[in-house]
Structures are given as structure tokens and as C-alpha cells.
N, C-alpha and C positions, 0 to 999 in steps of 0.2 A: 305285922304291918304289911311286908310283902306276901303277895296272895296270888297263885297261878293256881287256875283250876281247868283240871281238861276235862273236856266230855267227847261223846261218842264215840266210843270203841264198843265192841259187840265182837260176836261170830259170825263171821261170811263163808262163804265157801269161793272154792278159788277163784278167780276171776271178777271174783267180785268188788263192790265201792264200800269205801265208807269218809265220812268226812269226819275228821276231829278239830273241835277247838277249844282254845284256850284262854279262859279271859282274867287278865291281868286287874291289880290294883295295889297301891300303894309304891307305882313308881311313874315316871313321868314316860309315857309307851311310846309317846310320839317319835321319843330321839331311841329310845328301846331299840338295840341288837337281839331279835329274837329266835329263837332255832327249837326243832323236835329232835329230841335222839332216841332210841329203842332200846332197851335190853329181853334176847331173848333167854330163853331157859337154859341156863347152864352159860349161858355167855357174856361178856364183857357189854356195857354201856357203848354205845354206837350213836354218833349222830349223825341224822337222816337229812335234814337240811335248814338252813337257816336263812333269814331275813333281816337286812337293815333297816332305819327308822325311814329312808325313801326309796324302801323296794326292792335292792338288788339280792338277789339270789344264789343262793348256792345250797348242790345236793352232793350226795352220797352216789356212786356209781351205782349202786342198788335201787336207788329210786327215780335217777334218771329218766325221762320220758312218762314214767308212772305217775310219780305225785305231783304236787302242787302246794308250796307254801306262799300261802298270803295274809295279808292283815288288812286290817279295816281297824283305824286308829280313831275316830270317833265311839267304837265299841268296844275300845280298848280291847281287843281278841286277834287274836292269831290262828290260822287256819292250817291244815290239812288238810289236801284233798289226798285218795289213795284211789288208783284207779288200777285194775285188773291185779287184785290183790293175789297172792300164791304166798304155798303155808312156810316158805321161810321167811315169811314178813308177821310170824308170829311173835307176839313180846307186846312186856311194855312199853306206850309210848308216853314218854314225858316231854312237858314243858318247860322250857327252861330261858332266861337270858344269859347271853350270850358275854361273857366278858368278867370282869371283877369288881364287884362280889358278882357272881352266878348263883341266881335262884333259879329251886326246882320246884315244881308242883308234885303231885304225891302220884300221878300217873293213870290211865286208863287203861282196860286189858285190850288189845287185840287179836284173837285167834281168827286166822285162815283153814279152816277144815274142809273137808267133805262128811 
């Protein structure tokens, strides 16, 4: 019933963008607590930053000044932005709401390489 699906994750190399999103169904998004968190290789789940259902914000010290979480509730979708990416922002990143029950989407890959 509940359904997060992310897209766009790829390989960049450092410094580079990418934007992921995540479009939800099978919950009411508008009032939706939503957030991305990462797991990379060999490390524990981390979340990177989240969004309430009117906008306010919160990151991760690591994605600080870099990313950008937003939503557009008419398309039911939740946003990443990743700006001047570097390879310890390798991993996956998932979708998730934020709260209880907490669903998860099944995740997109991000590598930062050279």
C-alpha cells in the first residue's frame, strides 16, 4: 500500500550535482514528516535530512550548505538536491517518513568517484 520510490542516483565525480527524488503513495504527503538518510559501505544508516509537511528543515552537519531537501506536495515527491558532491557521500540513499510507523523505499545507489 505504502510506496516510496527514489530516483536519481548515478556516478559523479567529486564535486559534482545530482538531484534525487522520491515519490510517495499510499499516504496522505501533504501532513507527511519526510527525510533521506544514507548508508554507506560498511557503515551504519545515517540520516542526511528531513522535511515537515509546511517546509521546515533539518540537515546532517555533513550536508550542511551542500544539499537541499524539498517537496512539491501536489506531486506527492520529495527532493534532494546534492551540490559539490565528495566520495564520502558515497552510499545508499533512502526515502523514508519520518515518525511511526516509518516507511522506507528500497533505495538508489550514489557513488562519488573519480
Amino acid at each position: 500500500q505504502v510506496q516510496l520510490v527514489e530516483s536519481g542516483g548515478g556516478l559523479v565525480q567529486p564535486g559534482g550535482s545530482l538531484r534525487l527524488s522520491c515519490v510517495a503513495s499510499g499516504i496522505v504527503f501533504r501532513t507527511a514528516h519526510m527525510g533521506w538518510a544514507r548508508q554507506a559501505p560498511g557503515q551504519q544508516r545515517e540520516s542526511v535530512a528531513t522535511i515537515t509537511g509546511i517546509g521546515s528543515t533539518n540537515y546532517a552537519d555533513s550536508a550542511k550548505g551542500r544539499f537541499t531537501i524539498s517537496r512539491d506536495n501536489a506531486k506527492k515527491t520529495v527532493f534532494l538536491q546534492m551540490n559539490n558532491l565528495q566520495p564520502e557521500d558515497t552510499g545508499i540513499y533512502y526515502c523514508a517518513t519520518v515518525g511511526n510507523p516509518r516507511y522506507w523505499g528500497q533505495g538508489t545507489q550514489v557513488t562519488v568517484s573519480a
